[in-house]
Wavefront OBJ file of the C-alpha trace (Angstrom):
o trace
v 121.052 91.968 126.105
v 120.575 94.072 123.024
v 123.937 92.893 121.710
v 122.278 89.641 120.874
v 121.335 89.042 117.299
v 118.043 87.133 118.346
v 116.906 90.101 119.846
v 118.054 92.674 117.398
v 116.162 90.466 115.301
v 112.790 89.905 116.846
v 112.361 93.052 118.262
v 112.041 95.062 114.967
v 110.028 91.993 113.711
v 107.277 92.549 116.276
v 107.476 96.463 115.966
v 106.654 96.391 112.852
v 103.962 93.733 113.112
v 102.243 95.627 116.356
v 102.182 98.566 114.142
v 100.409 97.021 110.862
v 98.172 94.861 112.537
v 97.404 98.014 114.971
v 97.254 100.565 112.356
v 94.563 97.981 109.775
v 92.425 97.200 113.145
v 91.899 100.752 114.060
v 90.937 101.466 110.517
v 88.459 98.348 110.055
v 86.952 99.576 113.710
v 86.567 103.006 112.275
v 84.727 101.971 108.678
v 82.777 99.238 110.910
v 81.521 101.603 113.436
v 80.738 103.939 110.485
v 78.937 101.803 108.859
v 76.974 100.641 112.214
v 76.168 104.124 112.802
v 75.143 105.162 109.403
v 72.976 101.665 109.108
v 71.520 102.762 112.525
v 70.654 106.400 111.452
v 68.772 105.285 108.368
v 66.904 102.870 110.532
v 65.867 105.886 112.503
v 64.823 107.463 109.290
v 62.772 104.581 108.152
v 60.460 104.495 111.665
v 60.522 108.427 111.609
v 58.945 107.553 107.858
v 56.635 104.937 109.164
v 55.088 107.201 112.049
v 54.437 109.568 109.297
v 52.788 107.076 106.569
v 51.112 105.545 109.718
v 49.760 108.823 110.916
v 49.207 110.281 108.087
v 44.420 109.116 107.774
v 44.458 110.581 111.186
v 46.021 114.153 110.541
v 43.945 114.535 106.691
v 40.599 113.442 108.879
v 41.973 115.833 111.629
v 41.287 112.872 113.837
v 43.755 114.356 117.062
v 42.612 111.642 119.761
v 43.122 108.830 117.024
v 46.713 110.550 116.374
v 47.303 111.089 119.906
v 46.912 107.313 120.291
v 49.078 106.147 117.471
v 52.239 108.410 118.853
v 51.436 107.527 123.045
v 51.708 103.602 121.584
v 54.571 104.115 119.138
v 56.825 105.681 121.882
v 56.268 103.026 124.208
v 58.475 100.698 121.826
v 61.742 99.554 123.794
v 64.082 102.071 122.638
v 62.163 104.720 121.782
v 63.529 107.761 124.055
v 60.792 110.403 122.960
v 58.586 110.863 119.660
v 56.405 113.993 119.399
v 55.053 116.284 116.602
v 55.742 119.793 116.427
v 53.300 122.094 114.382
v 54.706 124.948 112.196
v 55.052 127.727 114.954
v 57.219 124.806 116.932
v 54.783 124.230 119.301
v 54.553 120.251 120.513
v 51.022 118.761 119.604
v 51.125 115.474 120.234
v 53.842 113.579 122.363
v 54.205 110.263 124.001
v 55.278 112.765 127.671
v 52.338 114.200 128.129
v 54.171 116.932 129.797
v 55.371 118.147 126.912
v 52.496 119.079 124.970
v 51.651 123.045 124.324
v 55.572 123.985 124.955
v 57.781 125.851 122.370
v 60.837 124.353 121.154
v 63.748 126.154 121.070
v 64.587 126.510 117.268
v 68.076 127.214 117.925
v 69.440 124.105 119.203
v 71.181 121.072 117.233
v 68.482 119.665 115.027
v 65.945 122.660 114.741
v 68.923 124.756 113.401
v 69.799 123.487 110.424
v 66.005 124.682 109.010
v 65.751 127.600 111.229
v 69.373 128.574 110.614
v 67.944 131.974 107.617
v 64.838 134.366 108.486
v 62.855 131.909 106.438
v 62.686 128.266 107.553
v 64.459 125.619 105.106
v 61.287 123.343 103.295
v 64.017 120.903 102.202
v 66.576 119.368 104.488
v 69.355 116.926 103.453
v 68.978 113.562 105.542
v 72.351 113.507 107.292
v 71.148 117.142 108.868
v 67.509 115.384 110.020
v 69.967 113.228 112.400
v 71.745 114.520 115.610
v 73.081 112.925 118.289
v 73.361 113.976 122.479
v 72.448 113.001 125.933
v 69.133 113.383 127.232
v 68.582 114.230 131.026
v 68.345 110.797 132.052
v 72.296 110.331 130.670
v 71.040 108.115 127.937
v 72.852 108.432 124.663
v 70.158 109.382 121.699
v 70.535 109.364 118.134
v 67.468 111.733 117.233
v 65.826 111.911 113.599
v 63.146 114.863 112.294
v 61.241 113.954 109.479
v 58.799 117.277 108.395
v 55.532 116.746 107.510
v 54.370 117.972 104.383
v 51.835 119.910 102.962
v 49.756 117.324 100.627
v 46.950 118.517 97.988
v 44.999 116.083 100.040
v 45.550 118.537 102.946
v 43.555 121.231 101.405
v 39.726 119.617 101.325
v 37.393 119.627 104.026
v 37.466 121.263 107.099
v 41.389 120.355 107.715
v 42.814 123.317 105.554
v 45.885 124.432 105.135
v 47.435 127.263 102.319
v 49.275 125.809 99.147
v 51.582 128.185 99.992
v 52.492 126.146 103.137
v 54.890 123.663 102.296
v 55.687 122.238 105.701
v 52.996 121.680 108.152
v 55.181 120.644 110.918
v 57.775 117.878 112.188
v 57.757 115.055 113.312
v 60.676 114.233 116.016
v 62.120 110.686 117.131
v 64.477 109.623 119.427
v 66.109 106.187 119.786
v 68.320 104.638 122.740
v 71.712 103.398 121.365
v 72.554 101.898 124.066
v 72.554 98.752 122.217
v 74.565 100.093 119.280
v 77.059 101.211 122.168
v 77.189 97.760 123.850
v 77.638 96.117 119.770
v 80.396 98.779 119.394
v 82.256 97.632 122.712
v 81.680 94.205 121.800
v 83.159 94.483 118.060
v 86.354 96.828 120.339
v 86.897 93.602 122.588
v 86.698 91.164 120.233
v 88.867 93.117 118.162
v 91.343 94.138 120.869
v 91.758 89.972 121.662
v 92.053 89.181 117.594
v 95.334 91.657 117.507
v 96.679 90.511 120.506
v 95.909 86.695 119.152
v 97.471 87.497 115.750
v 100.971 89.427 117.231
v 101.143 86.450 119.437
v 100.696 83.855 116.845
v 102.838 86.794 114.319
v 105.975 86.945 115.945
v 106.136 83.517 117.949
v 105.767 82.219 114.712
v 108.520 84.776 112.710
v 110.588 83.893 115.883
v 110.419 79.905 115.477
v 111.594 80.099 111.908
v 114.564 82.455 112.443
v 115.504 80.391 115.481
v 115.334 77.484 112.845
v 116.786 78.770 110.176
v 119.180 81.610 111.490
v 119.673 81.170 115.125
v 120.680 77.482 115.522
v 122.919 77.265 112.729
v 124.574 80.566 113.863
v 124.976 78.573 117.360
v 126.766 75.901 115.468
v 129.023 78.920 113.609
v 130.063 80.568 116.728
v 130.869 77.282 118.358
v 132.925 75.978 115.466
v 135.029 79.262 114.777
v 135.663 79.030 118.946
v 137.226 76.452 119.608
v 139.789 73.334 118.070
v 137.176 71.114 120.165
v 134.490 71.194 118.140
v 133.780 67.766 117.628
v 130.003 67.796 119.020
v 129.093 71.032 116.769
v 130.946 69.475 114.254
v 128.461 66.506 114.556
v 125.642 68.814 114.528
v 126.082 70.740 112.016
v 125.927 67.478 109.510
v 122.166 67.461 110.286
v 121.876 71.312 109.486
v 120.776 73.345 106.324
v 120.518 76.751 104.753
v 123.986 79.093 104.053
v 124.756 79.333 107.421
v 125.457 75.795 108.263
v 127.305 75.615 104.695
v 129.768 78.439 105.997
v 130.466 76.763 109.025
v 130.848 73.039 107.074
v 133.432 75.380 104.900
v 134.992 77.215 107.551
v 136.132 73.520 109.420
v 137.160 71.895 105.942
v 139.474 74.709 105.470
v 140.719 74.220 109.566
v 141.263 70.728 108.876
v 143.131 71.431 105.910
v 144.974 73.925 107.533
v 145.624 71.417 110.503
v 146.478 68.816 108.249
v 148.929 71.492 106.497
v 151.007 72.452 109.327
v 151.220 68.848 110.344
v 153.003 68.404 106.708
v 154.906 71.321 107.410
v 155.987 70.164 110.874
v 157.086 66.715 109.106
v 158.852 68.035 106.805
v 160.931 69.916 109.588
v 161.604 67.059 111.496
v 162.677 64.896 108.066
v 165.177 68.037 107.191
v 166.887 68.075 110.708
v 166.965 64.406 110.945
v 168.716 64.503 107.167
v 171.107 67.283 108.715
v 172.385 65.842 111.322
v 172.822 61.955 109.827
v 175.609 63.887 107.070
v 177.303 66.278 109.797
l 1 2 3 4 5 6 7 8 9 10 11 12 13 14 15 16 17 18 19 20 21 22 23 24 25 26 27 28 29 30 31 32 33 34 35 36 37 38 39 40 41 42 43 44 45 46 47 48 49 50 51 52 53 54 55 56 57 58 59 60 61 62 63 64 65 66 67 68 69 70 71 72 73 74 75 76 77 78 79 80 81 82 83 84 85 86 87 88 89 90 91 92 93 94 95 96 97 98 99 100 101 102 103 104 105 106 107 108 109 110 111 112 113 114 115 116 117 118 119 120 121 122 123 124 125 126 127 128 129 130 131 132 133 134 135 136 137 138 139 140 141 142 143 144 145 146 147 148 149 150 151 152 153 154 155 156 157 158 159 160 161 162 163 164 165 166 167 168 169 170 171 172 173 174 175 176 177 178 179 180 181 182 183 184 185 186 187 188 189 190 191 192 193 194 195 196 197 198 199 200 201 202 203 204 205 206 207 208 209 210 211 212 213 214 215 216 217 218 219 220 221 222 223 224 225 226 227 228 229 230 231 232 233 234 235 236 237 238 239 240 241 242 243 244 245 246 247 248 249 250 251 252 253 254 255 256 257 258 259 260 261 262 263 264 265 266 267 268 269 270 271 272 273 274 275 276 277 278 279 280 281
């Protein structure tokens, strides 16, 4: 089977198409799902922001059952996986699980460490580092943002007093569901997976129709010509064919004929030479 040209032909064709149209999908799927995660860990950062901004009257007026409020209704958005407030000694103040309030967090793990990482804790923390990503206990994929709370000169009148020399007053910690962003991500895969199997289809049925065309058939009309003296029908054929292949084979039977219609001279000739030699003898 491999001895045929059509395959030795089409075969390489469609490796090397599978492997281009392969190798640019998984690299559009990896910028795209970049980009969807990236766009999905700023928007994390921007509600992180707004909880702040939003709590921010209640926390100078030290105003905790006003606070409390705003964080129990802000984490009972669809999505939202947790949202609490640690203080500066890590304890959580406020939390929309109820259970969690008055417990320590561990300032070791992913997300705590890249402040708590030195003896002193960090007061500035890139934004890529404010953003981790695990499963919670209930197996749900979160994408988790911290967004510290800072010590404002507003902070320092009245009753709610803290020391200039406190530049953090605590965190603020979020946690979204991406479940959806998984689900978009599987999507983009499948539609993705059916638009390279689409264009190999369409690729190499379509690189195989035009060598069929313009290689195969007249190469057909070659072999048949060049295998037998019967070649009327290909002969016929091959006036309604193009490209250098059919030209070779309209070449190759002139010069048969004109061999043909050589040796029939030759054999003439012959014949016209005995006939001569035996009329004199």
């Amino acid at each position: 089977m491999f001895q045929s040209v059509a395959i030795r032909s089409i075969i390489p064709v469609g490796l090397a198409v599978t492997g281009f149209v392969g190798i640019c999908c998984l690299s559009l799927y990896g910028i795209m799902k970049r980009d969807m995660v990236n766009d999905a860990a700023q928007h994390g950062r921007n509600i992180a922001n707004t909880v702040v901004l939003s709590t921010r009257y209640a926390m100078l007026h030290n105003d905790r059952q006003h606070l409390g409020n705003i964080i129990a209704n802000i984490g009972q958005h669809q999505g939202v996986e947790h949202l609490r407030v640690f203080n500066h000694d890590g304890f959580v103040t406020f939390s929309r699980n109820q259970s969690e309030i008055g417990h320590q967090v561990n300032k070791q793990v992913e997300g705590c460490s890249g402040c708590h990482s030195n003896s002193k804790p960090a007061e500035q923390l890139a934004a890529a580092k404010q953003t981790r990503r695990f499963t919670n206990e209930r197996g749900v994929q979160v994408l988790a943002m911290s967004q510290p709370i800072y010590n404002e000169p507003t902070c320092t009148t009245g009753c709610h007093y803290h020391p200039a020399s406190k530049k953090v007053l605590g965190m603020l910690d979020i946690g979204l569901d991406q479940g959806p962003l998984q689900n978009s991500l599987a999507l983009m895969r499948y539609r993705m997976i059916v638009f390279t199997l689409m264009t190999l289809v369409l690729t190499v049925g379509g690189a195989a129709a035009l060598l069929n065309r313009s290689f195969f058939i007249p190469l057909k009309k070659l072999i048949a010509v060049t295998s037998t003296h019967e070649a009327s029908e290909a002969v016929k054929q091959l006036e309604s064919g193009y490209g250098e292949l059919s030209l070779l084979a309209r070449n190759y039977h002139s010069l048969l004929s004109r061999l043909h219609d050589t040796r029939d001279a030759l054999a003439r000739c012959r014949s016209c030479n005995k006939e001569k030699g035996g009329g004199e003898s």
